[in-house]
N, C-alpha and C positions, 0 to 999 in steps of 0.2 A: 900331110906327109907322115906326122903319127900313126897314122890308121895304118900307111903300109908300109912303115915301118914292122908296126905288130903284126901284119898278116905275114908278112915275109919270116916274120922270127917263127910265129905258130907253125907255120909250113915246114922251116927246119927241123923246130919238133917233131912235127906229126914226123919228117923222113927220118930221123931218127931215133924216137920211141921204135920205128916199124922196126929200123933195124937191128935194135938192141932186141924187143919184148917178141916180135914177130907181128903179122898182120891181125892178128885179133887178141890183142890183150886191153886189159882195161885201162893200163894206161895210154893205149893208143887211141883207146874211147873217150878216155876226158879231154886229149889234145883234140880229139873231133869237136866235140862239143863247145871247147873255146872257141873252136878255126869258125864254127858255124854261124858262131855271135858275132866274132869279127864281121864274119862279111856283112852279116844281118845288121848291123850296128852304121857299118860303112855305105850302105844304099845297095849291096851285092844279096838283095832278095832270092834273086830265081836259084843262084848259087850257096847260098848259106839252106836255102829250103833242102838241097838236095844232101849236103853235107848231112843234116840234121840227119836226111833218111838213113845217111850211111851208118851214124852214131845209133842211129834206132835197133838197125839190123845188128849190128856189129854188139851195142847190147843187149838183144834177143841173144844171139846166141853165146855170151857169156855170161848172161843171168838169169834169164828166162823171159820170159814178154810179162812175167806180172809181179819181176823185181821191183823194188821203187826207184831204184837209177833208171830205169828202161819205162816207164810209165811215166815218170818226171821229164824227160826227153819230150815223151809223146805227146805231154801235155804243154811243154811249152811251144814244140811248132805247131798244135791246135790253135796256138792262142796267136802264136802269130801269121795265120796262113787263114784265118777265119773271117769272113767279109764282111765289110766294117755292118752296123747296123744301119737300119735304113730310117731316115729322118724320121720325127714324129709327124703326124697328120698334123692338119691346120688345125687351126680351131673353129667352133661352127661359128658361122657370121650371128652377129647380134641385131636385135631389132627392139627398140630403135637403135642408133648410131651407137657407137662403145663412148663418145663424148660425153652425151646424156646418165646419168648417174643408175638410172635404173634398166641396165644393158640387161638383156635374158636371152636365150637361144632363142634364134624364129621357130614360130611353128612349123612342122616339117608337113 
């Protein structure tokens, strides 16, 4: 009930920065950028992923694409939208048994 509690406040913000600052000022960027944690925070993946973009573009074009707020952006939904890594390989089997004290890879 906290979670939307806050989604619901951020949301007021973001409508309201819009209407104070207009649609692209930067403080309508940082209210993006919290909204897009919230959802990401709350299990609202597909929707915080896209918020994110909107916070991207929306800092492209009031800082340039190689500000550090708009790279910072970038780099956080890299990190969250990045596919987990993929397990490690086994290990090779041993010969003799791994019980026996003098366990070494088989020959291959």
């Amino acid at each position: 009930e906290k979670h939307a509690q806050a989604i619901e406040a951020a949301e007021r913000c973001l409508a309201l920065s819009q209407k104070i600052y207009g649609p692209n000022d930067k403080q309508v960027c940082a209210v993006l950028i919290r909204l897009a944690d919230l959802y990401w925070n709350i299990g609202k993946k597909n929707h915080a992923v896209n918020v994110f973009r909107d916070a991207i573009k929306m800092s492209t074009e009031i800082y340039g694409a190689n500000h550090p707020q708009t790279l910072d952006v970038q780099r956080v939904l890299n990190e969250l939208t990045r596919p987990p890594a993929p397990p490690p390989p086994p290990p090779p089997p041993c010969f003799p048994p791994p019980s026996l004290p003098s366990c070494r890879p088989s020959p291959a």
